[in-house]
TORBA-997312 format. One record per residue (C-alpha): residue number from 1; residue in one letter; x, y, z. Coordinates in nm, 2 decimals. Last residue first. Layout:
N
i NUM, aa A, px X, py Y, pz Z
...
# end
This chain:
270
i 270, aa X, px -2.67, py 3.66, pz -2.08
i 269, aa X, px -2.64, py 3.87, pz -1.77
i 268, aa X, px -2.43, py 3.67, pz -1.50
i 267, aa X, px -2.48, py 3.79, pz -1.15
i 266, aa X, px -2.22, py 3.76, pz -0.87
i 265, aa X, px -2.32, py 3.77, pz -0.46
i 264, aa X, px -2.33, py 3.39, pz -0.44
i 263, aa X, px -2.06, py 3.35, pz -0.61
i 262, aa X, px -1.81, py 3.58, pz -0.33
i 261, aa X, px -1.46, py 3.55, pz -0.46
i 260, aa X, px -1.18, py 3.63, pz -0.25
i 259, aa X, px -1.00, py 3.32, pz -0.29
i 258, aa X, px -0.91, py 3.31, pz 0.06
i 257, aa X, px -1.16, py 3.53, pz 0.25
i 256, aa X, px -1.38, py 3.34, pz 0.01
i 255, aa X, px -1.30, py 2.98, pz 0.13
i 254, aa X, px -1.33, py 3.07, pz 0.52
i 253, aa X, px -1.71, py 3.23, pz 0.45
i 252, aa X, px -1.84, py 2.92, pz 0.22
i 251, aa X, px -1.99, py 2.81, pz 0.56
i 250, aa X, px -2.09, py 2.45, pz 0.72
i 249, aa X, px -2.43, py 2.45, pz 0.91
i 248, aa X, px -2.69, py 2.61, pz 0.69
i 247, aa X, px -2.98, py 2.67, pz 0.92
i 246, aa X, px -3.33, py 2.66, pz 0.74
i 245, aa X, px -3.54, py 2.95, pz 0.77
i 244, aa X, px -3.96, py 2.96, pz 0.89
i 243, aa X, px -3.92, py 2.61, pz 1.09
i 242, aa X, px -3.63, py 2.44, pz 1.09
i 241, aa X, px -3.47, py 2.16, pz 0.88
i 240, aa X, px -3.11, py 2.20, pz 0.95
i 239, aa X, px -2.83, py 2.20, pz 0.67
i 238, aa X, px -2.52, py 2.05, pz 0.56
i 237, aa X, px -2.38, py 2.25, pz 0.27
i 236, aa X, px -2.28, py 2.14, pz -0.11
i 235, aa X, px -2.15, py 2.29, pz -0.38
i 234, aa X, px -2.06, py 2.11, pz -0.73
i 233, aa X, px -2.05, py 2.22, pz -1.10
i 232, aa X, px -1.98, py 1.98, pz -1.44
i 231, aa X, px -1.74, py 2.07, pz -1.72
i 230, aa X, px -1.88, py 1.91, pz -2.05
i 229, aa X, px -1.74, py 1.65, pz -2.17
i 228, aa X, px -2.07, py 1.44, pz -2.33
i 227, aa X, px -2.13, py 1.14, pz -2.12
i 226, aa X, px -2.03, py 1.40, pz -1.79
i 225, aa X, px -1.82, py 1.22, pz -1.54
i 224, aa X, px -1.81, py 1.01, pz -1.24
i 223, aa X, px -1.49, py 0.88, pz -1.13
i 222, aa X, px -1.58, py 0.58, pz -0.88
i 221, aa X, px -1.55, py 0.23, pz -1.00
i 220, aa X, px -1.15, py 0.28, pz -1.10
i 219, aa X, px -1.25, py 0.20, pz -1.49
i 218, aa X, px -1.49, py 0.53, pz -1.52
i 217, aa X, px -1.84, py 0.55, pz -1.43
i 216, aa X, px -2.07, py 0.77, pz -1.67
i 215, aa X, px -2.26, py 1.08, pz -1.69
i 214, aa X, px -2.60, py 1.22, pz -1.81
i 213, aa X, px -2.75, py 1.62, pz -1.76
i 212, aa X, px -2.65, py 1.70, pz -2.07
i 211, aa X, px -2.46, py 1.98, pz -2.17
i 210, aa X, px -2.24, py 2.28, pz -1.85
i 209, aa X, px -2.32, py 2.00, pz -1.63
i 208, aa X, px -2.48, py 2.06, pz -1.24
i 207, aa X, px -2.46, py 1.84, pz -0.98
i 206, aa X, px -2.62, py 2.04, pz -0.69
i 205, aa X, px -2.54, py 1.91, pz -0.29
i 204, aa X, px -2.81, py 1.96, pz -0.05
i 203, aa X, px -2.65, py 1.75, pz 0.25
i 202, aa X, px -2.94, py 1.74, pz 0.50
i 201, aa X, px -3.07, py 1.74, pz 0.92
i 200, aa X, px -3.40, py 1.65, pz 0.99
i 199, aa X, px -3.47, py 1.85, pz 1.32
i 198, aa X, px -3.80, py 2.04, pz 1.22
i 197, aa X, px -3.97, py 1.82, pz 0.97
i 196, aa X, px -3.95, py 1.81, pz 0.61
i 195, aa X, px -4.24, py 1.58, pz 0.45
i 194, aa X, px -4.06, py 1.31, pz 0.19
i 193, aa X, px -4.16, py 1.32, pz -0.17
i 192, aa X, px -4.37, py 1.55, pz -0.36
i 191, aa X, px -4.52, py 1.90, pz -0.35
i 190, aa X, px -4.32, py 2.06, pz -0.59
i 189, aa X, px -4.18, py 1.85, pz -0.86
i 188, aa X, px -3.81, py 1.66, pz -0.88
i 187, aa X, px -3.51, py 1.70, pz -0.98
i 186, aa X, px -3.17, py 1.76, pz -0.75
i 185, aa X, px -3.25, py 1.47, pz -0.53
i 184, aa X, px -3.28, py 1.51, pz -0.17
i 183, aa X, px -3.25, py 1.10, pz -0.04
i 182, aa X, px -3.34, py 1.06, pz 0.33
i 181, aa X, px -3.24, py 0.87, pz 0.49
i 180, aa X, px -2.89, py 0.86, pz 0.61
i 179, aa X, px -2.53, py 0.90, pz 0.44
i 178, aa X, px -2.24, py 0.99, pz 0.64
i 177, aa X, px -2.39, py 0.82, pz 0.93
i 176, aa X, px -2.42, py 0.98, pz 1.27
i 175, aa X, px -2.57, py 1.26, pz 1.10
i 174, aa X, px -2.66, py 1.33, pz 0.74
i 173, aa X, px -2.97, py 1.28, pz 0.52
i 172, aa X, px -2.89, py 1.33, pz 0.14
i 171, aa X, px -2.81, py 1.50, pz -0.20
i 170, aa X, px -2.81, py 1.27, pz -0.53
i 169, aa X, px -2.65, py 1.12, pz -0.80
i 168, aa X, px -2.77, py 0.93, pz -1.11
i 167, aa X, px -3.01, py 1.26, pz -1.21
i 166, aa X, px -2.76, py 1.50, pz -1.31
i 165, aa X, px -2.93, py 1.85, pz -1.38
i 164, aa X, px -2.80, py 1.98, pz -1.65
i 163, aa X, px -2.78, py 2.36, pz -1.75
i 162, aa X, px -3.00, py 2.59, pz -1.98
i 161, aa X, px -3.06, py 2.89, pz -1.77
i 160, aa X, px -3.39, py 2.81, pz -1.70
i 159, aa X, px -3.26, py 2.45, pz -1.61
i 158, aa X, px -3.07, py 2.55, pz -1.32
i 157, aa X, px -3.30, py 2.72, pz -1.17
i 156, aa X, px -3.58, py 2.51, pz -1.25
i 155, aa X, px -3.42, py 2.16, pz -1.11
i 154, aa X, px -3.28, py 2.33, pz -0.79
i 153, aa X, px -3.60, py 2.47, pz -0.70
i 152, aa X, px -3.80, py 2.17, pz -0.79
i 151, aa X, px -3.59, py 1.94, pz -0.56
i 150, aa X, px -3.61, py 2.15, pz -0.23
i 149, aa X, px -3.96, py 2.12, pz -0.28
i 148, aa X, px -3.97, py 1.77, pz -0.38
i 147, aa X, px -3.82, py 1.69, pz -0.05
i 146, aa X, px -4.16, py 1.82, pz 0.14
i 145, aa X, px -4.25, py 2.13, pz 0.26
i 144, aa X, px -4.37, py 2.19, pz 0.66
i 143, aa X, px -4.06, py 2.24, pz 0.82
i 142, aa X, px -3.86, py 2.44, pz 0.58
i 141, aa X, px -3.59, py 2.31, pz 0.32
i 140, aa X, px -3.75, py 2.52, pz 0.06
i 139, aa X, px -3.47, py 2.78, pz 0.11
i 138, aa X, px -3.19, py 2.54, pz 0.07
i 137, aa X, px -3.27, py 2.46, pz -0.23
i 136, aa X, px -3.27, py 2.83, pz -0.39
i 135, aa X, px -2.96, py 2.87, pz -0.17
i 134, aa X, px -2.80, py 2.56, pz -0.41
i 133, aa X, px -2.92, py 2.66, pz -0.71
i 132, aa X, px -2.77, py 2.98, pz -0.67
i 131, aa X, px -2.43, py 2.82, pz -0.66
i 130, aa X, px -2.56, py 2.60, pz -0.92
i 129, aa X, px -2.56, py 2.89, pz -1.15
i 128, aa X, px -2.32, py 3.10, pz -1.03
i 127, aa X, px -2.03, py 2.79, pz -1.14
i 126, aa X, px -2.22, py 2.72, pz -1.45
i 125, aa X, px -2.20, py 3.09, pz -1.55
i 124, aa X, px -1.84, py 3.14, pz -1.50
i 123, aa X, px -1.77, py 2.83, pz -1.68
i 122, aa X, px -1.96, py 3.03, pz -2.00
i 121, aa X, px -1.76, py 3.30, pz -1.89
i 120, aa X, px -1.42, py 3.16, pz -1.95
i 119, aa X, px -1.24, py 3.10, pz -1.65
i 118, aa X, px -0.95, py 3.24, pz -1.50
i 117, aa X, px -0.64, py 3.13, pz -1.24
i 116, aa X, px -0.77, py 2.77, pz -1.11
i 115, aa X, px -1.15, py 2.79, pz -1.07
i 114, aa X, px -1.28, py 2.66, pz -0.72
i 113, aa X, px -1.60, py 2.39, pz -0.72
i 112, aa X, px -1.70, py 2.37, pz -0.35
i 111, aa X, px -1.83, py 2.09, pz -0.15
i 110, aa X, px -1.94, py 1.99, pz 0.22
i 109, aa X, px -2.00, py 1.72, pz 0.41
i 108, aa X, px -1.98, py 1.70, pz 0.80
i 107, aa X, px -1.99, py 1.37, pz 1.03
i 106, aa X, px -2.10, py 1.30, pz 1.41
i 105, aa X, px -1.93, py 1.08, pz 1.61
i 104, aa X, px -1.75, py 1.29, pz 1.80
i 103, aa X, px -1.59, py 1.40, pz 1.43
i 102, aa X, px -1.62, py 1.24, pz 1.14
i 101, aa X, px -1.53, py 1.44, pz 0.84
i 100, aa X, px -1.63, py 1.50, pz 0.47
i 99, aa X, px -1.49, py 1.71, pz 0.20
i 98, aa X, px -1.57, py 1.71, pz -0.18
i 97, aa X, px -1.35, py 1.90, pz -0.43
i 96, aa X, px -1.45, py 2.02, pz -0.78
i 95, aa X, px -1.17, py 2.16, pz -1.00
i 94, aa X, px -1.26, py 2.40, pz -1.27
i 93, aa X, px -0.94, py 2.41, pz -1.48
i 92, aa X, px -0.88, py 2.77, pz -1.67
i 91, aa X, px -0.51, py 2.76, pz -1.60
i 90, aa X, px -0.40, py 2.40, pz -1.52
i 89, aa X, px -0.38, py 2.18, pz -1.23
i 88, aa X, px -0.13, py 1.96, pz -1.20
i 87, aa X, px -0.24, py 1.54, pz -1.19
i 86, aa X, px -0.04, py 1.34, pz -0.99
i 85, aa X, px -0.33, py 1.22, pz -0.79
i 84, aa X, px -0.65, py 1.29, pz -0.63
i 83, aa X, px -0.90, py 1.05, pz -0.74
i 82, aa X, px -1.23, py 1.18, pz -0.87
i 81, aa X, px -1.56, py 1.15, pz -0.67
i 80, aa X, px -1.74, py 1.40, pz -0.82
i 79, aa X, px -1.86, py 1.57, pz -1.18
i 78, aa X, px -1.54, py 1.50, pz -1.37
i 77, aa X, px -1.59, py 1.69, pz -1.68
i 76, aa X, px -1.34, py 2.00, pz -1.51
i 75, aa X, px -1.18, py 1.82, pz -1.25
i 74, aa X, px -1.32, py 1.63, pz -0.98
i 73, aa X, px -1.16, py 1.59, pz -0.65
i 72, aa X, px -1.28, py 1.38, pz -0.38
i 71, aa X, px -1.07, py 1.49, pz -0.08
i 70, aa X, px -0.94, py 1.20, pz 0.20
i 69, aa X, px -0.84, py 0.96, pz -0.01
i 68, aa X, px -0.87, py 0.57, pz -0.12
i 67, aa X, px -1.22, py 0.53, pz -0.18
i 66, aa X, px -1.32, py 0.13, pz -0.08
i 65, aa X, px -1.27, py -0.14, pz -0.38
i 64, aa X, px -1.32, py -0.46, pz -0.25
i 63, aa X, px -1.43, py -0.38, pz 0.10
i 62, aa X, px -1.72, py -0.17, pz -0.08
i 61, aa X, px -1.76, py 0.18, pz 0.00
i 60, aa X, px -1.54, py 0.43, pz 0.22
i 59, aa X, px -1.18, py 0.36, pz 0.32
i 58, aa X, px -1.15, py 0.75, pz 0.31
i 57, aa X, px -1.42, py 0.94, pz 0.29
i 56, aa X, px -1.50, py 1.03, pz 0.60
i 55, aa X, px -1.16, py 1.18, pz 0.74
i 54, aa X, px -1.10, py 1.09, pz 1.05
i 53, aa X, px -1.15, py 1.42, pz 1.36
i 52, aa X, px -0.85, py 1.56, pz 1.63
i 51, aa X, px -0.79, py 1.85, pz 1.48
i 50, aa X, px -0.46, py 1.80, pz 1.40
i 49, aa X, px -0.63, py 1.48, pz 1.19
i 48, aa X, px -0.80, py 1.66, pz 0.96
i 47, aa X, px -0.53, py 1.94, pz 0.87
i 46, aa X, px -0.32, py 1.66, pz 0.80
i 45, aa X, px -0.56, py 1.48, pz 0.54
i 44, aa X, px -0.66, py 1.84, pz 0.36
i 43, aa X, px -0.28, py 1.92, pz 0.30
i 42, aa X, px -0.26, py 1.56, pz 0.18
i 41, aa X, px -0.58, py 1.59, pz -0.02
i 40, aa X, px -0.43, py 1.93, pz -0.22
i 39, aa X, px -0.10, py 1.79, pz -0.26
i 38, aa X, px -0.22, py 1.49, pz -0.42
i 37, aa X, px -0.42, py 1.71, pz -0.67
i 36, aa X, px -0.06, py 1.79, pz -0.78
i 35, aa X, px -0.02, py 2.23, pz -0.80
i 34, aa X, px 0.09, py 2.34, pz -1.14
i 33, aa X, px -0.18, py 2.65, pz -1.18
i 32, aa X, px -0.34, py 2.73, pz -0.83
i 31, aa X, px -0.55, py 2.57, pz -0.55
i 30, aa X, px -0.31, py 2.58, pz -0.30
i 29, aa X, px -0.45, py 2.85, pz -0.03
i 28, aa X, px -0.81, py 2.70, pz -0.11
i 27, aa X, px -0.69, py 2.42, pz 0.08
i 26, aa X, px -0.69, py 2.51, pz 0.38
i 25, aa X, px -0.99, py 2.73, pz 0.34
i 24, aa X, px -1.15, py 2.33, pz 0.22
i 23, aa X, px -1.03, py 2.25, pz 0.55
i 22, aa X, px -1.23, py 2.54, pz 0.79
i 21, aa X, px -1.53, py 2.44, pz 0.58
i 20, aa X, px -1.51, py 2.10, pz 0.66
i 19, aa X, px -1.39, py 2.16, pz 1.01
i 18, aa X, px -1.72, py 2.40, pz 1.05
i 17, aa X, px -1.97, py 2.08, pz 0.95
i 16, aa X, px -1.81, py 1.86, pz 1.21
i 15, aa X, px -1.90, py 2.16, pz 1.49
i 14, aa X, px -2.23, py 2.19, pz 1.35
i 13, aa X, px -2.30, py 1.84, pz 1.35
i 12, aa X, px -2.23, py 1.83, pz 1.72
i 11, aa X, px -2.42, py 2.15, pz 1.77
i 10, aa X, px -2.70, py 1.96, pz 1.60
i 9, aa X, px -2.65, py 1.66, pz 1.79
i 8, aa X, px -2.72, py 1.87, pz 2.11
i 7, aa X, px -3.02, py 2.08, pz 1.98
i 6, aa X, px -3.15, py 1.70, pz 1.91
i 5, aa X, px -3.17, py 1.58, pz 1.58
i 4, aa X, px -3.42, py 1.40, pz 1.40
i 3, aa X, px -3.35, py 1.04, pz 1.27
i 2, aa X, px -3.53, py 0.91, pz 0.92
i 1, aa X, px -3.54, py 0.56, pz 0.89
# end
């Protein structure tokens, strides 16, 4: 079942979508060489709750073995839902971190992949890639196109420039649920799948690998990452289904006046 939104819910979701990106600027200030990935999700945990929102993620899944913290974060192969923990972040380390909230009963999503210090520029390139990949999404998600659409663009992108695209995991509706209807895979053809309508609301979230586009569960029933090591990519906005332009609710703007580093403005030649 696939609920549109009213110009209410939307600024509802708008204002769940803002705390994400207001939390991952939070924690931007600590992503750095030596820094516990448990410092990060308690820093993201407190700024949740002194603004008066629950953190998504948290208790999510199966009663026998919900997620147990606020931030996923995936580092380097790990492509998402890794557990924070005692590990320190290293020089070079990309470190994926995925952010949800529930707020007024509406929920936000939103991911960004930070580097810690210095990449190489092969890293470099993953990390504008799927950044890319993501806007090229998001501009298919008009009123009119269908799923596929948003799929396709992702899928060449990324592809062209000899990246994989993870199939086992995919974007998706968002509202009063953290996951709705309907799926927005990252692969796909043009033409296909669901019809976009004005009010559908989605998380278009890239999974992109540095080799193949295949991955693997680990032991704790959550970590996913890539079958072959390679270092894996991950942004994510919630957006709006309008007519002519989408609107892109959550904003990369609080993370770059941290980090100051604007992806989405970067070009890789070679």
């Amino acid at each position: 079942m696939i609920y549109l939104k009213s110009e209410q819910e939307i600024k509802l979701m708008r204002d769940s979508a803002q705390l994400v990106s207001r939390t991952h600027a939070e924690v931007a200030r600590y992503v750095k060489p030596g820094v516990k990935t448990s410092k990060l999700d308690q820093i993201a945990e407190d700024y949740i709750r002194a603004n008066d929102a629950r953190a998504a993620f948290k208790g999510y899944g199966p009663d026998r073995n919900p997620f147990p913290a606020t931030l996923c974060v995936s580092v380097n192969e790990q492509v998402v839902h890794g557990f924070p923990g005692d590990y320190e972040l290293q020089e070079g380390d990309i470190v994926s971190i995925d952010c949800g909230v529930e707020k007024n009963g509406y929920f936000g999503d939103s991911a960004y992949t930070y580097i810690v210090g210095e990449c190489d520029e092969q890293t470099m390139k993953l990390l504008i890639t799927t950044m890319e990949s993501l806007y090229n999404g998001i501009e298919k998600a008009v009123h009119g196109n269908r799923v596929g659409d948003i799929s396709s663009a992702v899928q060449t992108h990324c592809e062209s420039r000899g990246f994989g695209v993870v199939r086992d995991l995919v974007g998706h509706g968002l509202g009063r649920s953290l996951h709705e209807s309907p799926s927005v895979p990252n692969f796909g053809k043009k033409g296909r799948g669901e019809r976009l309508r004005s009010g559908m609301t989605l998380a278009i979230e890239p999974m992109i690998t540095a080799g193949t586009w295949k991955v693997k569960t680990l032991s704790d029933g959550w970590t996913i990452v890539t079958a072959d090591g390679s270092k894996a990519a991950h942004y994510e906005h919630d957006v709006v289904v309008r007519e002519g332009n989408a609107e892109i609710l959550s904003t990369f703007e609080y993370i770059e006046e941290i980090t100051k580093i604007q992806l989405d403005k970067l070009t890789f030649n070679g």
